[in-house]
Every structure is written in C-alpha cells, then in structure tokens.
C-alpha positions as CSV (number, residue, x, y, z in Angstrom):
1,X,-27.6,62.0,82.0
2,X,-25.1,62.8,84.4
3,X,-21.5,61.1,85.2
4,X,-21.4,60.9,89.1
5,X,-19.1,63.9,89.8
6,X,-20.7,66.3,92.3
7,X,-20.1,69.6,91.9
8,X,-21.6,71.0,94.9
9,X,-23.7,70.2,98.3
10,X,-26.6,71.6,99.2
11,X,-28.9,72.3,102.0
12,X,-32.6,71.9,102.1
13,X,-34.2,75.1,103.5
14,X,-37.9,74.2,102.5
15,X,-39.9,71.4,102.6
16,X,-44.1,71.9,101.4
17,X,-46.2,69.2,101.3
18,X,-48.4,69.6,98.5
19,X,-51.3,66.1,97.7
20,X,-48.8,63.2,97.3
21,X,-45.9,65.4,95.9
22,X,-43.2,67.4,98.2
23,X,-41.3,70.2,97.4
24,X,-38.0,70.5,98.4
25,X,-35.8,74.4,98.0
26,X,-32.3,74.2,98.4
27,X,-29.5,76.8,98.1
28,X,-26.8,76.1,96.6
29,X,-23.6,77.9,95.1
30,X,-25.0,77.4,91.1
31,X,-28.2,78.3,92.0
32,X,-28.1,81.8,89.8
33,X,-27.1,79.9,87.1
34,X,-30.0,77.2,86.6
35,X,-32.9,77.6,84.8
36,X,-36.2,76.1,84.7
37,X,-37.0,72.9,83.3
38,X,-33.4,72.2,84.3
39,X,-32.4,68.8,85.4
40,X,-30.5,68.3,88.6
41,X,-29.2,65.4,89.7
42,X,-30.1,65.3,94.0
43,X,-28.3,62.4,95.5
44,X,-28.2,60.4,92.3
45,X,-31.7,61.2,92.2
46,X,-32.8,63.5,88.9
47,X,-35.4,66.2,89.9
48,X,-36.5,68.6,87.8
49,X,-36.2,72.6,89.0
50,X,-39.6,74.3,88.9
51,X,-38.8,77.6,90.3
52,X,-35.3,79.1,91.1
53,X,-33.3,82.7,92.1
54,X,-29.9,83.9,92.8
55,X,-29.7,81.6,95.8
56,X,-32.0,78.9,95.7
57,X,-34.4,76.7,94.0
58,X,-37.1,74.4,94.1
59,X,-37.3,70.7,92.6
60,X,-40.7,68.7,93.2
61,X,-40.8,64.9,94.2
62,X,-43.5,62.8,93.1
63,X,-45.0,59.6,95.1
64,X,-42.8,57.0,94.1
65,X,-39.3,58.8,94.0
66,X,-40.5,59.2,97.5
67,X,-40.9,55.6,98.6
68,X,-38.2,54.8,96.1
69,X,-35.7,56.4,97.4
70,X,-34.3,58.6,100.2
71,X,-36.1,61.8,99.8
72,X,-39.0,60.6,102.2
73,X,-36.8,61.2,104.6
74,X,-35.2,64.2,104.0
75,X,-35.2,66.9,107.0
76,X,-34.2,71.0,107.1
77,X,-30.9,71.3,106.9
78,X,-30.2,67.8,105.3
79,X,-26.9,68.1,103.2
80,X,-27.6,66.6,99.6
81,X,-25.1,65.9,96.8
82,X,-25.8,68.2,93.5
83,X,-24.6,67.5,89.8
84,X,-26.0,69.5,87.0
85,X,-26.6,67.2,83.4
86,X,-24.0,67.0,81.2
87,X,-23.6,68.8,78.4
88,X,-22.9,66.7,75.1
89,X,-18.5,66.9,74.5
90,X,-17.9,67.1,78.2
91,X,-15.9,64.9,79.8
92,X,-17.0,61.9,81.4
93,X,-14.8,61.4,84.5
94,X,-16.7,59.2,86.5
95,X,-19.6,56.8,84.3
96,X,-22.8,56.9,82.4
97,X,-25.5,58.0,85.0
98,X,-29.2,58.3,84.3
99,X,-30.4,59.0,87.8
100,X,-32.8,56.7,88.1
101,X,-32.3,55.2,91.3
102,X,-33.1,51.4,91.3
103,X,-32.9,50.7,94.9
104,X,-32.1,52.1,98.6
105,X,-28.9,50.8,100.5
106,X,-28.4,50.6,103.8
107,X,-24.7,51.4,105.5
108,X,-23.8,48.9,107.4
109,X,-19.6,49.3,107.7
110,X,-17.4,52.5,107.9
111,X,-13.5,52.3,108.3
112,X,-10.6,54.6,108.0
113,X,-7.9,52.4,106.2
114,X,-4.8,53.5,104.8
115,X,-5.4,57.0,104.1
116,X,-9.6,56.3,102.8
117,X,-12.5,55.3,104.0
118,X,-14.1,52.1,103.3
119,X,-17.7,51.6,103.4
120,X,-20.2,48.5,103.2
121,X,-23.7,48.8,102.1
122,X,-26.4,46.0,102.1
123,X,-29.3,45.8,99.7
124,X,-32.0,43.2,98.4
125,X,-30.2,40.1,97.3
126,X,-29.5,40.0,93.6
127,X,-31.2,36.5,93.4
128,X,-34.4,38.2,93.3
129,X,-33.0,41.6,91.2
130,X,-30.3,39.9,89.2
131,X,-30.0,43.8,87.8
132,X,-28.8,44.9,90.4
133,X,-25.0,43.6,90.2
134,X,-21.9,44.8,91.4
135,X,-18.4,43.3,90.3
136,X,-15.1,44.2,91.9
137,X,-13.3,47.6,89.9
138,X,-16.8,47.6,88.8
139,X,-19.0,50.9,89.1
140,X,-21.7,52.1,91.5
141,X,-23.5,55.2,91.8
142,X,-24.3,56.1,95.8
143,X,-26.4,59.5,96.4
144,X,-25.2,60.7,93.4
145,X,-21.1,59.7,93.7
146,X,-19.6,58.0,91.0
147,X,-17.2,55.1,93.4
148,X,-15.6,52.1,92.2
149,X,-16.8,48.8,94.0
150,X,-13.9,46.6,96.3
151,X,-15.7,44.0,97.3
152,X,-18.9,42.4,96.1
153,X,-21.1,39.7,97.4
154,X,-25.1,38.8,96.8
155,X,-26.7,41.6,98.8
156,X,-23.9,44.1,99.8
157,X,-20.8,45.2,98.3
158,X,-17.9,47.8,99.7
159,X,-16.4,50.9,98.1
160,X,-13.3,52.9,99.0
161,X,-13.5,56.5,99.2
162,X,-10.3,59.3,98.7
163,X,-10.8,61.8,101.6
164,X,-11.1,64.8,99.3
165,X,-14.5,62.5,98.0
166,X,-15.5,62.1,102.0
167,X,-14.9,65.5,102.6
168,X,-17.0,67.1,99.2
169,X,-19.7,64.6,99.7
170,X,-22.1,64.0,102.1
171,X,-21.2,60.7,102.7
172,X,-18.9,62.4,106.1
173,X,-22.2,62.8,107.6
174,X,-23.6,59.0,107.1
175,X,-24.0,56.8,110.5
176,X,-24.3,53.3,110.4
177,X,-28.0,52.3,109.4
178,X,-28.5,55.2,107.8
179,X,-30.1,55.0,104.1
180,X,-28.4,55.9,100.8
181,X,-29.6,55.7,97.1
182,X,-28.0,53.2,95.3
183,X,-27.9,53.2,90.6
184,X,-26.4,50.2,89.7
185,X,-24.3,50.0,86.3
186,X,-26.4,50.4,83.3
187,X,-24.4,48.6,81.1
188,X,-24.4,45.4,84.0
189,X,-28.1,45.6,84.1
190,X,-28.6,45.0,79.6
191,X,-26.4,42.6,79.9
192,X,-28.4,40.4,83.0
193,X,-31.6,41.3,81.0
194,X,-30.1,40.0,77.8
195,X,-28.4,37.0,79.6
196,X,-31.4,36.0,81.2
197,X,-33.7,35.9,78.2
198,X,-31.1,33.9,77.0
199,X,-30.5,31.4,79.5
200,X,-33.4,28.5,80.7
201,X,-35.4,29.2,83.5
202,X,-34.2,28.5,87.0
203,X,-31.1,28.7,85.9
C-alpha cells in the first residue's frame, strides 16, 4: 500500500531482457536502505526489488505490467517517480494507493495557470470501464502522484499541479502524447461494482 507521496526520482541505468520479463536497475538516493523482497512503488506501479547496493537496485517486470502500463516503454536515463510502502501508523497525506495500475493515460493538455500547471489526460471511456471514474475534488493517482481531479468528463479528466509537485516529479518532463499510468480511486471503483450489481442491466 502506498499513499501517492513520492519521495524520490530515479533514473534507470539498466535495462536486461530476460524471456518475457525485463529488468529494470535504477539508482536512487534510498537505495542503501532497501532490502530485498521490498516493495517499491515505480510510477504508481508496485515492483518488487530483487537485488539492491548502496546505490542502486533492481526490480523485475513481468509480461502484463509491461503491456499494462508504461514500463514497455521505458528508456536509459528515463526519470521515474519512487515511493517506498508505508509503514502501518504513518501518515497518510495523500490516499489509499495499491499500485495496481488499472489503465494508461495519455496527456493531451498542459498549461501554466495562476501560479500551477494544469494538465488533461484522456483514457478509455468509462461507459465501457465504469471503474474507472473520476469526480471533481475527487482523487487520482498519475505515475505514482497522489493529485486531486478539477475537471472530469467520460474519457479524460484534468488535475492541477503546485510547482514544488512539477518540479519533484517527473511530470516536468511529460510532452503532449506522451503516456502516463493512471490508479483510479479504490473506494470509487467498490462502490460502481456494488452499484452495478445493484442496478438493472443497461441501465
């Protein structure tokens, strides 16, 4: 479980193909304090590490989190967003994360309003993954970041970011079209599978 807070960036160094699994090292600044068997959040995405020193460590990607998400298409020197689990009696300053990424969004809007940065993201409509909601003041998880939704609609929604969050995260170094990994709101997605056992179908 993780709350969408990252504590750190890091930078992929190695990338070995191995069958249908990749594994990715990265250095980062916690590095000499992880373990293995340690769960790392890696842009929302929850990897386990499998080999780790003072400066970096390896997590290994399966198949499906590759088509799943956007690890397939992770390069050297890719900046990723890291969170390390939380420990039970910390805190929980952003929400209740599982990373578990449900989808891929695509960025389709960037602004500089007002002192933050708003930016749009389009995904598959919700007609067809009623799950996958978003409500205005509601919560989103994107590559890892905790953000609270502005505006909402069928297949996209927009979020506003302080610059201390654009400047920590590596959403500085998204262009338009690029892909991002997208958790929607667990509690939002119980309650559509609840309402929709619920309600008749086609409605």
């Amino acid at each position: 479980m993780f709350t969408g807070i990252i504590e750190s960036l890091g930078v992929i160094e190695g990338i070995e193909k191995e069958g249908s699994n990749v594994h990715f090292t990265l250095r980062c600044p916690f590095s000499s304090e992880l373990k293995i068997d340690q769960s790392v959040s890696h842009d929302g995405t929850c990897l386990t590490v499998v080999k780790c020193d003072a400066e970096r460590y390896t997590v290994t990607a399966i198949e499906e989190t590759l088509i799943r998400t956007r690890l397939g298409s992770w390069k050297l020197g890719d900046q990723v967003n890291l969170e390390r689990c939380v420990r039970l009696g910390d805190r929980l300053d952003g929400h209740m994360v599982q990373g578990h990424i449900d989808t891929t969004g695509v960025l389709v809007g960037s602004e500089s309003r007002d002192g933050s940065y708003v930016l749009t993201f389009e995904h598959a409509s919700t007609l067809e993954n009623p799950a996958w909601i978003t409500v205005p003041k509601g919560s989103v998880t994107i590559n890892g970041i905790s953000l609270t939704v502005v505006e909402s609609a069928q297949n996209s929604f927009s979020v506003a970011l302080i610059p201390y969050t654009w400047n920590e995260t590596n959403m500085h170094t998204l262009v338009p079209r690029d892909t991002v990994n997208l958790e929607f709101d667990i509690f939002g997605k119980y309650m559509s599978k609840i309402l929709s056992a619920r309600l008749p179908a086609g409605s």
